[in-house]
BALO-95249 format. One record per residue (C-alpha): residue in three letters; chain; x, y, z. Coordinates in Angstrom, 3 decimals. Example, Ala and Ser with C-alpha at 12.3 -4.5 7.8 and 13.67 -1.06 7.14 Angstrom:
2
R r c x y z
R ALA A 12.300 -4.500 7.800
R SER A 13.670 -1.060 7.140
This chain:
368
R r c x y z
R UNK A 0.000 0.000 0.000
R UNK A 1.547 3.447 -0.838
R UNK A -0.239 7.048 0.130
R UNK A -1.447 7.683 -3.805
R UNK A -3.015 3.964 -3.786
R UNK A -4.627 4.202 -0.419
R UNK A -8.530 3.099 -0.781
R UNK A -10.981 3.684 1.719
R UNK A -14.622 2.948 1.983
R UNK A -16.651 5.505 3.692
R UNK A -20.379 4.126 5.206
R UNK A -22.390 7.375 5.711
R UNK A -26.379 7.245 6.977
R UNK A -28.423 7.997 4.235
R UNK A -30.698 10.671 6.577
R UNK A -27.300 12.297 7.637
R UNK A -25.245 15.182 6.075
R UNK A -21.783 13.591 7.950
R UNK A -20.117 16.800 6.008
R UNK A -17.344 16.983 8.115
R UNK A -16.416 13.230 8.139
R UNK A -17.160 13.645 3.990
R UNK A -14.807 16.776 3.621
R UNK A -11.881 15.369 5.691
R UNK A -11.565 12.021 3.903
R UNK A -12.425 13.696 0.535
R UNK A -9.553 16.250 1.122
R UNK A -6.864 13.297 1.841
R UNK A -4.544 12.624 -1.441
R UNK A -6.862 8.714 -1.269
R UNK A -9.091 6.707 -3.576
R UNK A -12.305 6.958 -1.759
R UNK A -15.976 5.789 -2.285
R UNK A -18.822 6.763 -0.421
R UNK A -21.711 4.750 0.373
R UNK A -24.982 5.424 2.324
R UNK A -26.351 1.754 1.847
R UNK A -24.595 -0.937 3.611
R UNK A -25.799 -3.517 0.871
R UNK A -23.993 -2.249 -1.276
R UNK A -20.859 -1.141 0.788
R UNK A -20.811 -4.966 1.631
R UNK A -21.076 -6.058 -2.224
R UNK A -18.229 -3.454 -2.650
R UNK A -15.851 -4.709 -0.244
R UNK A -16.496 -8.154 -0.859
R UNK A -15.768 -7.792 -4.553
R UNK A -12.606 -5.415 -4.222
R UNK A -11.431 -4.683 -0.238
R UNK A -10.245 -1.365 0.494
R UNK A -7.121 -0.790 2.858
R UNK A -9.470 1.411 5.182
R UNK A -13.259 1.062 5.597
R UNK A -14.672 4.153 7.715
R UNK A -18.218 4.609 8.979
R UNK A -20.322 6.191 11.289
R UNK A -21.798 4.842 14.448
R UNK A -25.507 5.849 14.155
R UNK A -26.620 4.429 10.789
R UNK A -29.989 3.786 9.258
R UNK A -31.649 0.154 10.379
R UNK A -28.450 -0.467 11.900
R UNK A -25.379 0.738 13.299
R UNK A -21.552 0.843 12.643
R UNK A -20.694 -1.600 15.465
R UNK A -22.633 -4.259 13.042
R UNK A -21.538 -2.920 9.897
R UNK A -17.823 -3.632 11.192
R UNK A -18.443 -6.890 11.820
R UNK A -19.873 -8.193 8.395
R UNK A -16.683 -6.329 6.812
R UNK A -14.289 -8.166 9.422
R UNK A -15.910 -11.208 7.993
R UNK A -15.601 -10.363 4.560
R UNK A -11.790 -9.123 4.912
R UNK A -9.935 -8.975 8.119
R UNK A -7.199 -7.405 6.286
R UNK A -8.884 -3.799 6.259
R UNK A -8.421 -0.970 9.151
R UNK A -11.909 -0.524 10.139
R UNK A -12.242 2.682 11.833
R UNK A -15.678 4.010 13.836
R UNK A -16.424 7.694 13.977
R UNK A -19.008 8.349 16.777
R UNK A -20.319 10.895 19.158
R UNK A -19.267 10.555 22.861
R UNK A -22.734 9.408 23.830
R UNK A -22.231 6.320 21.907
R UNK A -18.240 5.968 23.453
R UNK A -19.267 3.328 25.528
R UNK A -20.521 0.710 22.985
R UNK A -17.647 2.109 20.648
R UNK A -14.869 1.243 22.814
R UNK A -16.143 -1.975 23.328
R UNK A -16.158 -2.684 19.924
R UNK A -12.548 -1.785 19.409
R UNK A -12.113 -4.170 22.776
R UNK A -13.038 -6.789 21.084
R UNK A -11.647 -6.710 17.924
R UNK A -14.196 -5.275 15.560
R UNK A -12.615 -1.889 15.450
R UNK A -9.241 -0.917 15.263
R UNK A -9.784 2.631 16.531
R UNK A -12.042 5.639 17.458
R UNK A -12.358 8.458 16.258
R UNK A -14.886 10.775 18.315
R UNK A -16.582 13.336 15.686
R UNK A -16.267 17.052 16.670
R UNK A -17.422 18.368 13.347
R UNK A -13.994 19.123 13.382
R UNK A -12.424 18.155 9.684
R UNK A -8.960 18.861 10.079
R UNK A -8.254 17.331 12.885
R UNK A -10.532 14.220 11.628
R UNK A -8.139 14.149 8.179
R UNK A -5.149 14.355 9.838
R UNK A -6.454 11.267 12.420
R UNK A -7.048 9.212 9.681
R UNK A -3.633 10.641 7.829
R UNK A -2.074 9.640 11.230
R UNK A -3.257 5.663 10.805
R UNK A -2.263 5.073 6.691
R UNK A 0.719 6.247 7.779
R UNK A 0.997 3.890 10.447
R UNK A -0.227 0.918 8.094
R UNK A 2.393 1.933 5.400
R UNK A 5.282 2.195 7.971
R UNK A 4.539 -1.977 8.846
R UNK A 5.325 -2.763 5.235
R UNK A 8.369 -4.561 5.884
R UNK A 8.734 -6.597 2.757
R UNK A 10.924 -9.541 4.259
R UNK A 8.624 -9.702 7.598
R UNK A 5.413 -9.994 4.942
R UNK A 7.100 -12.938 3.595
R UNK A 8.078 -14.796 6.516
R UNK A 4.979 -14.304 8.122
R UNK A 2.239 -13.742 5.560
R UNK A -0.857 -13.622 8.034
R UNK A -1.090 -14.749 11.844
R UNK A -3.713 -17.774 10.152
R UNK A -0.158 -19.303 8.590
R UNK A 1.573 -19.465 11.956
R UNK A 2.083 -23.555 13.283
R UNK A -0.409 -22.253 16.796
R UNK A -3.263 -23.492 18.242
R UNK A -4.949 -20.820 19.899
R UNK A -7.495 -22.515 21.633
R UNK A -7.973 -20.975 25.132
R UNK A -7.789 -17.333 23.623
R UNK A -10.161 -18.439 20.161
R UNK A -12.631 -19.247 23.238
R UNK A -11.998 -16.421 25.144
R UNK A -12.605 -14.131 22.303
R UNK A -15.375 -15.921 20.712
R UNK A -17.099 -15.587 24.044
R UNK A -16.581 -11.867 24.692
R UNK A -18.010 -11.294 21.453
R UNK A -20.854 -13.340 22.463
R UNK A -21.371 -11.311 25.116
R UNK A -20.910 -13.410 27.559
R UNK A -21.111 -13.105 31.222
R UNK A -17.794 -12.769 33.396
R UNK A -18.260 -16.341 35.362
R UNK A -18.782 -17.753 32.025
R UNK A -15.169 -16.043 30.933
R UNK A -14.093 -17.200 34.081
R UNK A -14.655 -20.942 33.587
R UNK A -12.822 -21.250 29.954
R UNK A -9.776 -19.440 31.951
R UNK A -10.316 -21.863 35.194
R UNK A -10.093 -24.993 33.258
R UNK A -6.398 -24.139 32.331
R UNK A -4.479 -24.657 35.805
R UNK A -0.938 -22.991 34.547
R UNK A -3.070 -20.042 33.295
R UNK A -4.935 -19.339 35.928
R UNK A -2.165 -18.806 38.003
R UNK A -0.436 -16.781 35.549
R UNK A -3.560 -14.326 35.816
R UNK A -3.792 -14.447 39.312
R UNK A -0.140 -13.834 39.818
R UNK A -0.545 -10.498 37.444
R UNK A -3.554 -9.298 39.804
R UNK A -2.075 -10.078 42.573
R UNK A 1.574 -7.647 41.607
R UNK A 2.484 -4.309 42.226
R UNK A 0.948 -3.593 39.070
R UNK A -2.602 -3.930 40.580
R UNK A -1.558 -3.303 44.773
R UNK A -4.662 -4.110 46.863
R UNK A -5.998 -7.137 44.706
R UNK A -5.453 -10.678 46.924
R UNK A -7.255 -13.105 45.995
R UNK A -7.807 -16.799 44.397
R UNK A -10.471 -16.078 42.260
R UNK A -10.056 -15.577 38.406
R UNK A -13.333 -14.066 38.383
R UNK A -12.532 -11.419 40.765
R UNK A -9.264 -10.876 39.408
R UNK A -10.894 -10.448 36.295
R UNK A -13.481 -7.880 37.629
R UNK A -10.009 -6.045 39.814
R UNK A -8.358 -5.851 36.349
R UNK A -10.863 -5.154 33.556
R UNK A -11.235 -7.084 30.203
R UNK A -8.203 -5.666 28.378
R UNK A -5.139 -7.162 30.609
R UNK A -6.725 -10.876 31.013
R UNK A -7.072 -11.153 27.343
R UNK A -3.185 -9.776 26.838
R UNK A -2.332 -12.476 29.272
R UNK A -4.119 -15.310 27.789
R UNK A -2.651 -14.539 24.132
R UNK A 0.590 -14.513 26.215
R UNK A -0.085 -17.336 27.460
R UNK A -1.630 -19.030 24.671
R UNK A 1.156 -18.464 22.186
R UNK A 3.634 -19.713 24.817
R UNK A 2.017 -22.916 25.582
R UNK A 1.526 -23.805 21.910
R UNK A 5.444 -23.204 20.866
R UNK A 6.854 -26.057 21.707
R UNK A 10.177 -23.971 23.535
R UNK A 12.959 -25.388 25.222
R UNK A 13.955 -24.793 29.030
R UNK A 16.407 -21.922 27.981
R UNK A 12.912 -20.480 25.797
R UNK A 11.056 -20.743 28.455
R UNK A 13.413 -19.017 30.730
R UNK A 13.129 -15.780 27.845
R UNK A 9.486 -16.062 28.149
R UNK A 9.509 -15.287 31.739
R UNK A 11.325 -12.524 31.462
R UNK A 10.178 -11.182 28.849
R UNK A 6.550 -11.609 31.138
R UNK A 8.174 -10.170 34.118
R UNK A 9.838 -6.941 32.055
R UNK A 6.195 -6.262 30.844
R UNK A 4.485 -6.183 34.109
R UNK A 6.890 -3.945 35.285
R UNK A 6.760 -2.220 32.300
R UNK A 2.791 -1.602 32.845
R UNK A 3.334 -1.113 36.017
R UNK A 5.158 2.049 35.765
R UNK A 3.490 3.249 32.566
R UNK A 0.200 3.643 34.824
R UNK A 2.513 5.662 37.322
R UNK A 4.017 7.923 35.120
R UNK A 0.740 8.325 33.568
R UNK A -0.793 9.662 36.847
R UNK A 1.673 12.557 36.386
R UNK A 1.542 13.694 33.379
R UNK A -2.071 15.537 32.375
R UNK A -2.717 14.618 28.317
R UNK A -1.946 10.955 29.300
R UNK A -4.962 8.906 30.893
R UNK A -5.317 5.415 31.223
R UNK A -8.446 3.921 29.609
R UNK A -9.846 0.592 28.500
R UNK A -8.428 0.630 25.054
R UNK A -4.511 1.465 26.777
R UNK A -4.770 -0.006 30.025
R UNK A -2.655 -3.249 29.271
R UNK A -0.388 -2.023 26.443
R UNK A 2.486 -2.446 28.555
R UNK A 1.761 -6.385 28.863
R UNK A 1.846 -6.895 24.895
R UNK A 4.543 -4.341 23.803
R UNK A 7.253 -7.105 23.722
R UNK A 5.168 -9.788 21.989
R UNK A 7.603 -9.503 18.853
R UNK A 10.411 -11.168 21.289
R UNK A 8.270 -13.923 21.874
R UNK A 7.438 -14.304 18.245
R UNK A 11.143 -13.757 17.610
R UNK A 12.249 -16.431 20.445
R UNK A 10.718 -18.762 18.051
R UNK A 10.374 -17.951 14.135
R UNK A 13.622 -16.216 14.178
R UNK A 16.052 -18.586 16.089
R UNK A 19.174 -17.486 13.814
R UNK A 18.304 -13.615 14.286
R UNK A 17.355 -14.257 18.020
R UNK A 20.448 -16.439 18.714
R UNK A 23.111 -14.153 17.436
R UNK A 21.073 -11.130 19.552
R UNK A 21.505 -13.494 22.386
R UNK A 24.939 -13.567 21.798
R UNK A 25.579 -10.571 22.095
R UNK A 24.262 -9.711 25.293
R UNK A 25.809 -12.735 27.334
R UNK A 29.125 -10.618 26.201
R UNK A 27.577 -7.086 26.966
R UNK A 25.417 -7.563 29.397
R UNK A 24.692 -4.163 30.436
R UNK A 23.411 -3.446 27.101
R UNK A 19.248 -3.656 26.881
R UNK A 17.879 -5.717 23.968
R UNK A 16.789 -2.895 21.713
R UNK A 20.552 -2.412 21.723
R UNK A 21.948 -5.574 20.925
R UNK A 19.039 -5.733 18.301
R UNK A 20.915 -3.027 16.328
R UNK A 24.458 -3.911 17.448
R UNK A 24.184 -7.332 15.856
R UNK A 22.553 -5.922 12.435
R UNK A 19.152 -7.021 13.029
R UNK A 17.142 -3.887 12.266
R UNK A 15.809 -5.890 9.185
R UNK A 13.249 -7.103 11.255
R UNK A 13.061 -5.539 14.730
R UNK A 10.924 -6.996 17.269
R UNK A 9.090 -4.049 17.463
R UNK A 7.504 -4.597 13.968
R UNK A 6.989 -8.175 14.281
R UNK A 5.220 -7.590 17.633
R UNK A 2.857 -4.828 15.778
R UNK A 2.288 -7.368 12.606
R UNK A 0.956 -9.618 14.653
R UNK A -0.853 -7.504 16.466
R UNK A -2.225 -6.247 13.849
R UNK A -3.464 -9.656 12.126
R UNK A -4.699 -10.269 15.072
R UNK A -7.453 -7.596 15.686
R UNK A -5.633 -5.798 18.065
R UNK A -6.812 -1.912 18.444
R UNK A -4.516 1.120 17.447
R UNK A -3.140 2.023 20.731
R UNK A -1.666 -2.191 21.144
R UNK A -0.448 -1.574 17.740
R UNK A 1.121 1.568 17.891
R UNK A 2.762 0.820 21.801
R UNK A 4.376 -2.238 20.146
R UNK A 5.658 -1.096 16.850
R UNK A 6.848 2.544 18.412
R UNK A 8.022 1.829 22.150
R UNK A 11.443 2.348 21.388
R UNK A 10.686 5.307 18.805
R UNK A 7.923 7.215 20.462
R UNK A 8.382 10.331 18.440
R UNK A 6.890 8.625 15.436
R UNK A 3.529 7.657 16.784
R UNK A 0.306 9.210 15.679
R UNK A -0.301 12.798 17.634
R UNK A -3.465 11.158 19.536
R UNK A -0.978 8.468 20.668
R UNK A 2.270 10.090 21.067
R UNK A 1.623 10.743 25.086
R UNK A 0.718 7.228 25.824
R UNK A 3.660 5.832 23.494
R UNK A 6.113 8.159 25.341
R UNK A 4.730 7.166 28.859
R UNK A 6.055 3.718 27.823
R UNK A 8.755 4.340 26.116
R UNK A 9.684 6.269 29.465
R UNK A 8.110 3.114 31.312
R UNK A 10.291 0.729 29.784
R UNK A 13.416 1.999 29.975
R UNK A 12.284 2.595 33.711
R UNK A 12.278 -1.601 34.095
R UNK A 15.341 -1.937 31.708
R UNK A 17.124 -0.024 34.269
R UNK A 15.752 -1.757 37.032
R UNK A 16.749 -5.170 35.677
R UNK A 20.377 -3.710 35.405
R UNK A 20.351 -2.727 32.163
R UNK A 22.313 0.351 30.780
């Protein structure tokens, strides 16, 4: 995808003038099409998907939330972005939560700052167009894992279902059920003590137990080694802390709150090492190398030292993400946590708040 050959779909109500959501995209250097019928947006992106399909919350018969999901089905590939009013936030964010939409963008009327949102996020998609990752790992459907526990997990939130009910598919995996309790029961969360996953999932909120059963799922179904699993938990441990710290720095600093959609991004930032641990032994091996002979040096550092910018875990983390439904903030903390200066301008405060967060924990584990 390049800027000039950037497509969009935007899904407009019929009954509503949505000029200002209309001017912005139309404005952008893009190939757009405008609907206001949602047959025929579907027919549209089923035929020929666009990189980006836009539309508005409140929508004739229906509404965006379920217009999202029939273009997930159709192509999971797109960026499906939801422009609502702040009355509707609540169901919106939700949506994003779960994996329908990949971000928000509350409508002000304001067109500028609406275009240069949605400038923000191609930009973002076109930076992730690492050629060589692309071909290594073509979609997350190609990777050798079975995701059971977090398919269920997922399948059930968007189900609606109730939190005993999400509960009980966590409970009936022993190892991660003590992985989540141990997470609830760390600094990172203080007061929580407890032996119930459905508490600890009503202490911590939706967002971190699902980052720690995709943790935990992809780890379980990787067949690593002793000295791999030994990476694993520290690459757990670093993140906690990493979290951990994120929410206290954020408690300083004023255009920085913690929500539902950034909560947890700390957990997930380093999911490309895990991914890296694995489907890049040779890159990971001679990174590993390196820091058993410079062991003050972080492994962002050694990363570069050892020439393996090529493919930085930081973009393999954010791929996967990405494939995987994660929302813009998860995507945007993994791929830019060690470059926090080019994140999106909505984003940039959070992104810095980690990148501040986890060099924070690097220094605490002795790192330089």
């Amino acid at each position: 995808m390049t800027l000039n050959k950037t497509s969009i779909l935007l899904m407009c109500d019929k009954n509503h003038n949505c000029d200002a959501l209309k001017k912005a995209i139309t404005e952008l250097p893009y190939d757009v099409i405008i609907c206001d019928s949602r047959t025929e947006a579907e027919i549209l992106q089923a035929e020929s998907p666009r990189d980006i399909v836009i539309t508005e919350y409140s929508l004739e018969d229906t509404n965006g939330v379920d217009f999202l999901k029939s273009t997930l089905k159709l192509h999971s590939g797109s960026a499906r972005i939801i422009v609502g009013e702040a009355s509707n936030e609540e169901h919106i964010v939700k949506a994003v939560i779960k994996g329908i939409a990949c971000a928000y963008l509350e409508n002000t009327g304001d067109s500028s700052l609406i275009r240069k949102k949605i400038a923000d996020i191609v930009r973002i998609r076109q930076s992730m167009n690492n050629q060589k990752l692309i071909e290594l790992l073509p979609g997350t459907t190609d990777l050798p894992i079975n995701m059971i526990v977090y398919e269920q997990l997922m399948e059930a939130i968007n189900d609606e279902k109730s939190v005993p009910e999400l509960a009980k598919i966590i409970s009936k995996d022993v190892t991660l059920t003590a992985k989540v309790l141990q997470v609830a029961n760390s600094a990172f969360y203080g007061n929580f003590s407890g032996t119930s996953v459905e508490k600890a999932m009503l202490y911590m909120g939706l967002n971190p137990i699902k980052d720690i059963v995709l943790l935990h799922s992809l780890a379980t179904n990787l067949n690593m080694n002793a000295s791999q699993n030994h990476e694993l938990e520290e690459i757990v441990k670093h993140s906690i802390e990493t979290n951990y710290y994120m929410h206290a720095i954020s408690k300083k600093v004023p255009n920085c709150p913690i929500s539902a959609l950034n909560n947890s991004i700390g957990i997930i930032h380093d999911i490309g090492k895990l991914v890296q641990l694995v489907f890049f032994p040779m890159e990971y091996s001679t990174i590993d190398e390196y820091r058993d002979e410079n062991q003050s040096a972080d492994y962002y550092t050694c990363e570069l030292a050892t020439g393996n910018s090529a493919v930085k875990h930081s973009e393999i983390g954010a791929y996967f993400l990405r494939c995987w439904n994660f929302n813009q903030y998860s995507v945007e903390a993994a791929l830019f946590h060690h470059e926090p200066e080019l994140a999106s301008e909505e984003m940039k405060p959070c992104v810095e708040a980690l990148f501040l967060a986890n060099t924070i924990a690097d220094i605490r584990d002795g790192y330089d």
